[in-house]
C-alpha beads as a LAMMPS data file, in Angstrom:
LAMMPS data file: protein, C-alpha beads

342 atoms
341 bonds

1 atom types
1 bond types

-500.0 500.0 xlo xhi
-500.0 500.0 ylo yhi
-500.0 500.0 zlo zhi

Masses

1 110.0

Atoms # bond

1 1 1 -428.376 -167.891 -152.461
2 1 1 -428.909 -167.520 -148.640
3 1 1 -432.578 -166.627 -148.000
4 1 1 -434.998 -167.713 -144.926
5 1 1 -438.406 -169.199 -145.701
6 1 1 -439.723 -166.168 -144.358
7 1 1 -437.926 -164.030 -147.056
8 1 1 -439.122 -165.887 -149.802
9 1 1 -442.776 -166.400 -148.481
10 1 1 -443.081 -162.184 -147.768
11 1 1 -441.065 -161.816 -151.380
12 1 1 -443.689 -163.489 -153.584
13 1 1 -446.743 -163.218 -151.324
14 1 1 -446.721 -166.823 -149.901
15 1 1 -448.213 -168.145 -146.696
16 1 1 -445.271 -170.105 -144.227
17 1 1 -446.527 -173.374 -142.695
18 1 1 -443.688 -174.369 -140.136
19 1 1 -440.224 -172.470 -139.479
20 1 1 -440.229 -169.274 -141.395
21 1 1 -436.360 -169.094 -140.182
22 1 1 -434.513 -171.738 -141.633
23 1 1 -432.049 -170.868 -143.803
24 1 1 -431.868 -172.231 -147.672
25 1 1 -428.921 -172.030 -149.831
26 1 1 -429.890 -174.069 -152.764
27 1 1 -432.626 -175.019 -155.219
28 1 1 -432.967 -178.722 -155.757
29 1 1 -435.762 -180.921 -157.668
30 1 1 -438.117 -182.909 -154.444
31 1 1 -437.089 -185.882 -155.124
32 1 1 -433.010 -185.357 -154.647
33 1 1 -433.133 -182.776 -152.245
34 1 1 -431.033 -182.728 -149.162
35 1 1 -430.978 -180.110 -145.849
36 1 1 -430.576 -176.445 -146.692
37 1 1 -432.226 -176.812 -150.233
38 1 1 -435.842 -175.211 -151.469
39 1 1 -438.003 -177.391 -153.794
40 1 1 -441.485 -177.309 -155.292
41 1 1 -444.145 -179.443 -155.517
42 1 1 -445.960 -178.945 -159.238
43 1 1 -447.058 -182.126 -160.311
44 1 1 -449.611 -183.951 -158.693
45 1 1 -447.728 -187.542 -159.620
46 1 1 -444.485 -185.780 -156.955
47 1 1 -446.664 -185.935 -154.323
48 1 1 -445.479 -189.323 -152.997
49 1 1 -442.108 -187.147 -152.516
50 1 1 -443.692 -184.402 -149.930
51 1 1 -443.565 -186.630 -146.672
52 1 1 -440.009 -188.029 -147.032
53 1 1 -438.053 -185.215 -148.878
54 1 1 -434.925 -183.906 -146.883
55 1 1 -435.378 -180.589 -148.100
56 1 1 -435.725 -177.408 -145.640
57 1 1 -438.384 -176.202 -147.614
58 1 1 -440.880 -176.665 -150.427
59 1 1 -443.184 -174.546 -152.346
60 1 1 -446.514 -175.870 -153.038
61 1 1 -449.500 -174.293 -154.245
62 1 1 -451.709 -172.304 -151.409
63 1 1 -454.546 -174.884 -151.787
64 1 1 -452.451 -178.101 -151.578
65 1 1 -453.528 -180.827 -149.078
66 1 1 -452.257 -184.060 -147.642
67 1 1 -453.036 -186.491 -145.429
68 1 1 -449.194 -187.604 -144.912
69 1 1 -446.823 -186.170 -141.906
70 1 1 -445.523 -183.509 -142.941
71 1 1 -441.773 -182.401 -141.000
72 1 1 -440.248 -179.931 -143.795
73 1 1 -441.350 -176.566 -144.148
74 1 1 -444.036 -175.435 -146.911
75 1 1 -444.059 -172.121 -148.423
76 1 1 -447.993 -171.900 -150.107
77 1 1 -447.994 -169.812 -153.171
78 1 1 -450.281 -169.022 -156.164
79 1 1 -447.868 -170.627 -158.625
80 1 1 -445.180 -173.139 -157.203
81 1 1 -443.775 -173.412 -160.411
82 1 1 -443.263 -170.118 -161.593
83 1 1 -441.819 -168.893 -158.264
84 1 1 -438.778 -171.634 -158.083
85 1 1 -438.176 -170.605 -161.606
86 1 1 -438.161 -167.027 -160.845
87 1 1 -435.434 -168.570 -157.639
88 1 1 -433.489 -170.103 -160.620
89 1 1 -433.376 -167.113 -163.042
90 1 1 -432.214 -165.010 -159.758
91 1 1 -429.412 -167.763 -159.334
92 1 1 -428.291 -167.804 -163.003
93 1 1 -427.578 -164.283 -163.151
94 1 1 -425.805 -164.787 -159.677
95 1 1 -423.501 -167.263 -161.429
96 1 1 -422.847 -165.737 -164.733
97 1 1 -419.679 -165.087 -165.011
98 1 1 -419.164 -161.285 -166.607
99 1 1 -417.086 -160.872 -169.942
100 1 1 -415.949 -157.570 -171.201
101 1 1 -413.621 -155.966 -173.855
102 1 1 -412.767 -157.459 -177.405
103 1 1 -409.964 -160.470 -177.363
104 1 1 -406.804 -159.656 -178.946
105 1 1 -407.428 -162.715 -181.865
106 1 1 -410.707 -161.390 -183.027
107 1 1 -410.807 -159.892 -186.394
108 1 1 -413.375 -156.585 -186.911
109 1 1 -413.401 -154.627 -190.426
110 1 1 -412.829 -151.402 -189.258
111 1 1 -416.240 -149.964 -191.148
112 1 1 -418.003 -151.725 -188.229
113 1 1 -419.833 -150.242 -185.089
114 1 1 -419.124 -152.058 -182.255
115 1 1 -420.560 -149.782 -179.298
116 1 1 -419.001 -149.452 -175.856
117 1 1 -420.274 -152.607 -173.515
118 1 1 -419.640 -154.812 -176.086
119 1 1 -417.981 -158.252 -175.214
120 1 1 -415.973 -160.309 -178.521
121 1 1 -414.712 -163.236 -177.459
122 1 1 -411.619 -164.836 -178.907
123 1 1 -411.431 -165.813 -182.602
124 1 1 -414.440 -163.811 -183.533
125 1 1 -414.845 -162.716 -187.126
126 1 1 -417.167 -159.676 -187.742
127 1 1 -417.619 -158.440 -191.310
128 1 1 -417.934 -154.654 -193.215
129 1 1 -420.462 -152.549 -191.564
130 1 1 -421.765 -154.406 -189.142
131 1 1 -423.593 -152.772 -186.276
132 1 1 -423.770 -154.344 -182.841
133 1 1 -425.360 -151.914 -179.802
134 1 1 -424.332 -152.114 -175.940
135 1 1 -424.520 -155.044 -173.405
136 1 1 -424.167 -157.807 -176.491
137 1 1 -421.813 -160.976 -176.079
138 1 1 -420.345 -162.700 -178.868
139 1 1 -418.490 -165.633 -177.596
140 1 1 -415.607 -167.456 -179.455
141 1 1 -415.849 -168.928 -182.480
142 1 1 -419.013 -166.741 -183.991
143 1 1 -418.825 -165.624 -187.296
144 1 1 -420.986 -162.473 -188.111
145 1 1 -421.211 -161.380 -191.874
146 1 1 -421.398 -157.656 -193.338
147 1 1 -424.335 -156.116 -192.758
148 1 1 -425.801 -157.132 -189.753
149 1 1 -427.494 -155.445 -186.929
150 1 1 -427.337 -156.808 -183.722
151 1 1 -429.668 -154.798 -181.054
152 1 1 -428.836 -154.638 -176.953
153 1 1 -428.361 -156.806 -174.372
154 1 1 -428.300 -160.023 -177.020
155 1 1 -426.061 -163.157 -176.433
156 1 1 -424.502 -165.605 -179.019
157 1 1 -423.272 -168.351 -177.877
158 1 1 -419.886 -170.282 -179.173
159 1 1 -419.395 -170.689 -182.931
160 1 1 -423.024 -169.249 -184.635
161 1 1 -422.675 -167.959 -188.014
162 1 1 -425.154 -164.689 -188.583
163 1 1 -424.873 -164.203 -192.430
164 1 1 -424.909 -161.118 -194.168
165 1 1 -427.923 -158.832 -193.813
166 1 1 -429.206 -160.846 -190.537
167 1 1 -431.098 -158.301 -188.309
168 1 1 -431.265 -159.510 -184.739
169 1 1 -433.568 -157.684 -181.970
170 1 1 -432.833 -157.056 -178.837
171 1 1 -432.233 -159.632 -175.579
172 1 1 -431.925 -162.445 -178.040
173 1 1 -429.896 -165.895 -177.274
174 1 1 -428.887 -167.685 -179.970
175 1 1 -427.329 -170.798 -178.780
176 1 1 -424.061 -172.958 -179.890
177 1 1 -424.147 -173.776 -183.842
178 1 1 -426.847 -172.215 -184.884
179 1 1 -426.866 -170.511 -188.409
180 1 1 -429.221 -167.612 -189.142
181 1 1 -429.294 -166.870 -192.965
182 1 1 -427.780 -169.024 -194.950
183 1 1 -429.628 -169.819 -198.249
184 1 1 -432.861 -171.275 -198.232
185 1 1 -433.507 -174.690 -200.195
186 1 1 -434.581 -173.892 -203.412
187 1 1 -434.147 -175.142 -206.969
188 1 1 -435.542 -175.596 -209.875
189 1 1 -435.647 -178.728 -212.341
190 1 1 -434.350 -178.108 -216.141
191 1 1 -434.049 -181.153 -218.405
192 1 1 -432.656 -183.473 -215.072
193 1 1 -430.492 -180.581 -213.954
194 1 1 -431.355 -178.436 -210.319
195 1 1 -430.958 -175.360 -211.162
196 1 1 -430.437 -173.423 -207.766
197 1 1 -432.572 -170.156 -206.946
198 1 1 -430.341 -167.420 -205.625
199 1 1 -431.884 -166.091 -202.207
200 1 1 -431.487 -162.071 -202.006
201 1 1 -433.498 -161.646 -199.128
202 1 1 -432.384 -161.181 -195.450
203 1 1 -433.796 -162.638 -191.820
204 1 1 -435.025 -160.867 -189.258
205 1 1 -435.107 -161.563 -185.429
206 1 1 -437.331 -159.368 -183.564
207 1 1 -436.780 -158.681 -179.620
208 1 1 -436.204 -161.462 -176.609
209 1 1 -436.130 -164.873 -179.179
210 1 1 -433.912 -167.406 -178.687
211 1 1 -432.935 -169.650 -181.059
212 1 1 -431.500 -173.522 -179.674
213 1 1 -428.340 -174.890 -180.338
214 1 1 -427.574 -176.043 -184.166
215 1 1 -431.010 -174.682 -185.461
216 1 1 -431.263 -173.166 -188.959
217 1 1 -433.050 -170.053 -190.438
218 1 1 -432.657 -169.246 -194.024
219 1 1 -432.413 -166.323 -195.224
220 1 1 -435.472 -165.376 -198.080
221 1 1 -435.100 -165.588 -201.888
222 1 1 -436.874 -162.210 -201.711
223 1 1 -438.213 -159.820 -198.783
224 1 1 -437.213 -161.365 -195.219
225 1 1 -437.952 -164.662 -192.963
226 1 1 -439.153 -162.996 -190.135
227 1 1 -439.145 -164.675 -186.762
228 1 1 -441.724 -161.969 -184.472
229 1 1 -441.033 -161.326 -180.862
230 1 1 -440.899 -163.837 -177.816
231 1 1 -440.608 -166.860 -179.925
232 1 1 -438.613 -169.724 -178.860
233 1 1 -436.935 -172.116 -180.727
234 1 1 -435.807 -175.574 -179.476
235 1 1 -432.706 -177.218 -180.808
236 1 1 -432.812 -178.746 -184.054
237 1 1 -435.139 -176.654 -185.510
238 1 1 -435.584 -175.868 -189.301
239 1 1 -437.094 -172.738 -190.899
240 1 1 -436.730 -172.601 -194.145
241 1 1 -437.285 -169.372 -196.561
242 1 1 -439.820 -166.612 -196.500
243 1 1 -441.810 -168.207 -193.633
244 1 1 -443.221 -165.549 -190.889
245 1 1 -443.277 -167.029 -187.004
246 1 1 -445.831 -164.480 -185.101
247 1 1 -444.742 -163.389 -181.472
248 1 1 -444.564 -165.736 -178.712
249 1 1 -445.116 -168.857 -180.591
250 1 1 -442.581 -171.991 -179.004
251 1 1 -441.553 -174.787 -181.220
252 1 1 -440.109 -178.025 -179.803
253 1 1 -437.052 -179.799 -180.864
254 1 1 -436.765 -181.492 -184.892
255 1 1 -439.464 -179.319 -186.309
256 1 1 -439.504 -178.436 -189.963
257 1 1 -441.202 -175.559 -191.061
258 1 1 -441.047 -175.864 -195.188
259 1 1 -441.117 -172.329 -197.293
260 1 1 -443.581 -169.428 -197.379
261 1 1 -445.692 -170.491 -194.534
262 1 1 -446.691 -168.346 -192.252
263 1 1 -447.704 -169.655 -188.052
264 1 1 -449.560 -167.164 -185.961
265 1 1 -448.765 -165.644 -182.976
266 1 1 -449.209 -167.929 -179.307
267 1 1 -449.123 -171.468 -180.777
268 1 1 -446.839 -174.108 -179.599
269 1 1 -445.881 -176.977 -181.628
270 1 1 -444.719 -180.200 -180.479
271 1 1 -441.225 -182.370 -181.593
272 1 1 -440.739 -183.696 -184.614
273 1 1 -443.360 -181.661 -186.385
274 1 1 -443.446 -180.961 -190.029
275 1 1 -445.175 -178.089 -192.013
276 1 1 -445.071 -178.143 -195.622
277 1 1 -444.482 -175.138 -197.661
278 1 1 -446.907 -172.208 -198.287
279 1 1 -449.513 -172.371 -195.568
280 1 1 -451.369 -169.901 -193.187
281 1 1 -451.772 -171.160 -189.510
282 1 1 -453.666 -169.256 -187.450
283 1 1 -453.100 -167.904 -183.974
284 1 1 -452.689 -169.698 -180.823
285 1 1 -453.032 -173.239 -182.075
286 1 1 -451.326 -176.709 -180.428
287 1 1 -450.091 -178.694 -182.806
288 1 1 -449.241 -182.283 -180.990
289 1 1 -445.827 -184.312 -181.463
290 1 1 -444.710 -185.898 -184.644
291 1 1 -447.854 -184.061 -186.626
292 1 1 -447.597 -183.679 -190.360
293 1 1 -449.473 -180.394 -191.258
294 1 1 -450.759 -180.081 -195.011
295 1 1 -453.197 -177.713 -194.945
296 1 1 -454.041 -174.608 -193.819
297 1 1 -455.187 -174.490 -189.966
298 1 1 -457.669 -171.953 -188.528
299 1 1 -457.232 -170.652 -185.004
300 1 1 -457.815 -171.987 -181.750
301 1 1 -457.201 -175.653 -183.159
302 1 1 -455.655 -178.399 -180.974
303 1 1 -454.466 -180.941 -184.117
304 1 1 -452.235 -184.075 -184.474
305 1 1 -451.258 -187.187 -186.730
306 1 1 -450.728 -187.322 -190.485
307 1 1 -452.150 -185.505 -191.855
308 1 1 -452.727 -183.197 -188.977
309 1 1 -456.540 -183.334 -188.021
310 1 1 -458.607 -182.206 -185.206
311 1 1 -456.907 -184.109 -182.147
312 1 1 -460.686 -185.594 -180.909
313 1 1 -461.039 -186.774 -184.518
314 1 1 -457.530 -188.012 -184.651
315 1 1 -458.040 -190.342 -181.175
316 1 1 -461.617 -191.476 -182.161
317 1 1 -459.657 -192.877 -185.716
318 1 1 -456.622 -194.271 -183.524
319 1 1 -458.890 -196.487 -181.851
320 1 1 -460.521 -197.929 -184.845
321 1 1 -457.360 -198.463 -186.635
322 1 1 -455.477 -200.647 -183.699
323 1 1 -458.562 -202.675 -184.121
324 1 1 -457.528 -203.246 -187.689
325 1 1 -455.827 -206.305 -187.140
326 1 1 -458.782 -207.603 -185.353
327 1 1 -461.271 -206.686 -187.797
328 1 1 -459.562 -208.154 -190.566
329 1 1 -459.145 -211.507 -188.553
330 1 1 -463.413 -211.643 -188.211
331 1 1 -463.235 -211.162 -192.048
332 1 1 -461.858 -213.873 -192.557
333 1 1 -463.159 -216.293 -190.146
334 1 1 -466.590 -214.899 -191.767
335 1 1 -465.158 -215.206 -195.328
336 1 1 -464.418 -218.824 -194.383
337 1 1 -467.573 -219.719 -193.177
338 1 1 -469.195 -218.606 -196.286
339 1 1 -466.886 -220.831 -198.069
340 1 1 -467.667 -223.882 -195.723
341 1 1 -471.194 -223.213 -195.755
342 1 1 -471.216 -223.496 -199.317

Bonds

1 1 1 2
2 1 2 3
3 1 3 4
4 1 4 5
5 1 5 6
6 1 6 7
7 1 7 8
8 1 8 9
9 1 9 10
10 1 10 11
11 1 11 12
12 1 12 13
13 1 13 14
14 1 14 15
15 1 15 16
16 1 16 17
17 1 17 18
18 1 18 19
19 1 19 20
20 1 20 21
21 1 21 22
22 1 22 23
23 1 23 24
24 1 24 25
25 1 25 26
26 1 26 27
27 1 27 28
28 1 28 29
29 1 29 30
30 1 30 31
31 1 31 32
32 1 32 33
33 1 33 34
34 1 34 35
35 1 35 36
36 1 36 37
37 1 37 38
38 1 38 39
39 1 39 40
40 1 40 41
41 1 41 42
42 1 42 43
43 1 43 44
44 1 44 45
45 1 45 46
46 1 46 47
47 1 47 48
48 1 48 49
49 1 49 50
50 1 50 51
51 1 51 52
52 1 52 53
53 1 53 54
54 1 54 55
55 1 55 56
56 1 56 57
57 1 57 58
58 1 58 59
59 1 59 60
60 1 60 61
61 1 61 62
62 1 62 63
63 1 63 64
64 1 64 65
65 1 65 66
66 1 66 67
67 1 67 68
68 1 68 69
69 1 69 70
70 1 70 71
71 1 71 72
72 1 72 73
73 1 73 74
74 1 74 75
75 1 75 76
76 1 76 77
77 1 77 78
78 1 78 79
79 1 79 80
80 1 80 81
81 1 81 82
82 1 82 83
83 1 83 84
84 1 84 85
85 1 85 86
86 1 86 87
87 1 87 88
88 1 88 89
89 1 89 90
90 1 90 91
91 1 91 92
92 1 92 93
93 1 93 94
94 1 94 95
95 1 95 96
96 1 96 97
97 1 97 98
98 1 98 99
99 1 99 100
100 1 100 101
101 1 101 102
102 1 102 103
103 1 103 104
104 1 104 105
105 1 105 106
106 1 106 107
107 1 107 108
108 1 108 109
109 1 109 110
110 1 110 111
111 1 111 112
112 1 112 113
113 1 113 114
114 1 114 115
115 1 115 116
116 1 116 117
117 1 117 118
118 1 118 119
119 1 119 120
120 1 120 121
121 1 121 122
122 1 122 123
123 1 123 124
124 1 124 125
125 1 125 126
126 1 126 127
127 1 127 128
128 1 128 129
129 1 129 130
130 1 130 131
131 1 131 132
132 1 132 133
133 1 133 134
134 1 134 135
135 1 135 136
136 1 136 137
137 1 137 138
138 1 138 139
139 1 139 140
140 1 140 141
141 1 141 142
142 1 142 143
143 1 143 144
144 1 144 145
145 1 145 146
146 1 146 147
147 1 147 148
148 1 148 149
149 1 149 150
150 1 150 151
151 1 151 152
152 1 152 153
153 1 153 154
154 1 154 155
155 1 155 156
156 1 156 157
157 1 157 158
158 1 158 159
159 1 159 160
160 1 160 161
161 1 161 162
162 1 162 163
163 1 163 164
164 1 164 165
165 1 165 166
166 1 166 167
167 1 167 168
168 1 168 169
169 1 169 170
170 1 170 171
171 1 171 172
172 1 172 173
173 1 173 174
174 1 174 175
175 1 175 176
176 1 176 177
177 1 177 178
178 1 178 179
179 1 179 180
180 1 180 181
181 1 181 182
182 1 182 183
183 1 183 184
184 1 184 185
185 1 185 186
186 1 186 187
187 1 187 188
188 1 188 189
189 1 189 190
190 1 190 191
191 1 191 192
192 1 192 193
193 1 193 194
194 1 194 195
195 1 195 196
196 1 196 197
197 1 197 198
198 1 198 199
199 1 199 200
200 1 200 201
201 1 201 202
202 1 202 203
203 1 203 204
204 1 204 205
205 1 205 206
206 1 206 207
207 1 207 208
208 1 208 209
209 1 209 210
210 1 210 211
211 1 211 212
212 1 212 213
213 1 213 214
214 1 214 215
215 1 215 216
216 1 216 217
217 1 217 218
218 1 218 219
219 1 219 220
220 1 220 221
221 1 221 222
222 1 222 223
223 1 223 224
224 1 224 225
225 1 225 226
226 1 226 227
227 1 227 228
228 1 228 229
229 1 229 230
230 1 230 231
231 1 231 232
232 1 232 233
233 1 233 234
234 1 234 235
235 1 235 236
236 1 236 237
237 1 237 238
238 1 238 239
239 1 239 240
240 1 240 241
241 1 241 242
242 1 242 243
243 1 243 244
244 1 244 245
245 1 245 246
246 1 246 247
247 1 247 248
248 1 248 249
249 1 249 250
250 1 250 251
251 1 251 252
252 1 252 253
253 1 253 254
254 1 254 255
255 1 255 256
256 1 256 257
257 1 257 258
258 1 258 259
259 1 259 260
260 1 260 261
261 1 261 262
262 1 262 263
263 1 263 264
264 1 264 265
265 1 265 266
266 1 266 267
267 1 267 268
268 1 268 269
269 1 269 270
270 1 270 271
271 1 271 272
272 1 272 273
273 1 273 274
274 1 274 275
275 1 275 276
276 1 276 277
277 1 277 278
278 1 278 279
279 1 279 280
280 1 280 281
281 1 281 282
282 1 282 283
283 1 283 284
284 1 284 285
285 1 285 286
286 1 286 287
287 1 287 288
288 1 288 289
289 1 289 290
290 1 290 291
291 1 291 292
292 1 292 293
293 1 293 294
294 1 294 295
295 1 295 296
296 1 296 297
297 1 297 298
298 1 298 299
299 1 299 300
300 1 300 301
301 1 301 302
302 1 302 303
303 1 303 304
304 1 304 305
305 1 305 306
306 1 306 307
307 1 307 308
308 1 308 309
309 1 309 310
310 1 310 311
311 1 311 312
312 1 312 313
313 1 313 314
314 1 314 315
315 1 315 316
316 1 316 317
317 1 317 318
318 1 318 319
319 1 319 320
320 1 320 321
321 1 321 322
322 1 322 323
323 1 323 324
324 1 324 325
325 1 325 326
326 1 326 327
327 1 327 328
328 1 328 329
329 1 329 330
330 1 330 331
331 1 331 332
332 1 332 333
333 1 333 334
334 1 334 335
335 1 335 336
336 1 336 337
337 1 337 338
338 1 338 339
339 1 339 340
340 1 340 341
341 1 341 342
């Protein structure tokens, strides 16, 4: 990277408030920045950063104000935020280093077809009739069964395992250890005996989700789990059989989403969530942190606790219950008055 304020400001419609001409080769965070580096101001708690950062430049939004001396440059912009990341996606793809061709150790049953563009890394094993389409990397280690589509442009990372059937979208990442299709968890109880449920169904990945490292997505006893376009997965994320994710929904790391349940499209659900089995949420909800959802949610909702309510409704009870302790103490002090004044 070796842009001028100037460049940047003119590239994404931003106003330059000192020298337009100084030259940045790096992005670095406000508070660790040194000379030659751009940063950004998007949190109102950074602001203590803004008079003594040693950055050339910073981005802050075009209505910021300050009362401090200011000595580094500011780029004003709509959207501090989303211009540096648009700086670091432009960096990435600088420093990505370009694979091509198939490695010599990688094993291919010759019914598949792998299209030209396509990069196997070493190690590699790819199953019977297996179709992968241009500009997709498959680093070392992956495992992909028979079956399996994999659409443009889509990158696994080191050692995922795409079982048979999988269909995967296009611009997908699927990142390190993550297994797409195995079996879903499901048996059923004879005598004292678990008898397991075989799972004949398939997944399906639409276009541009991305999966984190050493999540899970199990394949459906019947029909498909379908996971709809844009979502994003953290790490550590479950999702178990025949459950439907609609497009552009996020879900943060350790979330559980139990069988047949079905999220709408646009919501975004916190850590450590857990959704039991067979539910409908609707579109665009927030589900907060460490919620336990056991019942169907309508859309629009912000919820949280357990079990997931309303979050006004869920604060309002907080409050009364860490007075609990409290509460019981005046019961008793009023119980033992009664006794006394008897």
């Amino acid at each position: 990277m070796k842009l001028t304020a100037l460049e940047i400001a003119q590239k994404h419609n931003g106003i330059i408030e000192g020298n337009g001409n100084v030259l940045l080769t790096s992005l670095e965070k406000i508070q660790d920045a040194t000379k030659g580096c751009l940063s950004f101001l998007g949190h109102s708690k950074y602001i203590s950063f803004i008079s003594n950062t040693k950055a050339s430049a910073v981005l802050v939004h075009e209505n910021f104000k300050t009362d401090k001396i200011i000595e580094t440059t500011l780029i004003r912009v709509s959207d501090p935020y989303a211009v540096f990341n648009s700086l670091l996606i432009e960096k990435a793809k600088l420093k990505e280093k370009k694979h091509h061709g198939i490695h010599q150790t990688a094993i291919i049953d010759s019914s598949s077809d792998i299209a030209d563009g396509v990069y196997i890394g070493a190690y590699v094993v790819i199953g019977s009739n297996v179709k992968i389409e241009t500009g997709v990397c498959i680093y070392s280690h992956c495992y992909i069964g028979s079956d399996v589509i994999i659409g443009k442009d889509t990158f696994l990372q080191v050692r995922v395992s795409v079982m048979n059937e999988t269909q995967i979208g296009e611009r997908c990442i699927i990142k390190s250890g993550a297994v797409i299709g195995c079996d879903g968890f499901g048996f059923i109880k004879k005598n004292i005996k678990h008898i397991k449920i075989p799972h004949l169904g398939k997944v399906i990945l639409k276009n541009d989700v991305e999966i984190g490292a050493n999540s899970t997505i199990d394949r459906a006893t019947l029909g498909a789990t379908i996971i709809h376009e844009g979502v994003k997965l953290d790490n550590l994320v479950q999702i178990a059989h025949n459950v439907e994710i609609g497009s552009n929904t996020v879900i943060a790391a350790q979330s559980g989403i139990a069988g047949s349940t079905k999220i709408g499209k646009g919501c975004a659900i916190g850590g450590q969530v857990g959704v039991i089995g067979h539910l409908v949420l609707g579109d665009d909800l927030q589900i907060q942190g460490q919620s336990g959802v056991i019942s169907d949610i309508p859309s629009d909702k912000i919820i949280q606790g357990t079990p997931a309510m309303d979050f006004k409704s869920f604060y309002k009870s907080y409050v009364l219950f860490k007075k609990f302790p409290d509460f019981e103490n005046r019961l008793r002090m009023l119980e033992n008055k009664k006794i006394y004044d008897r």
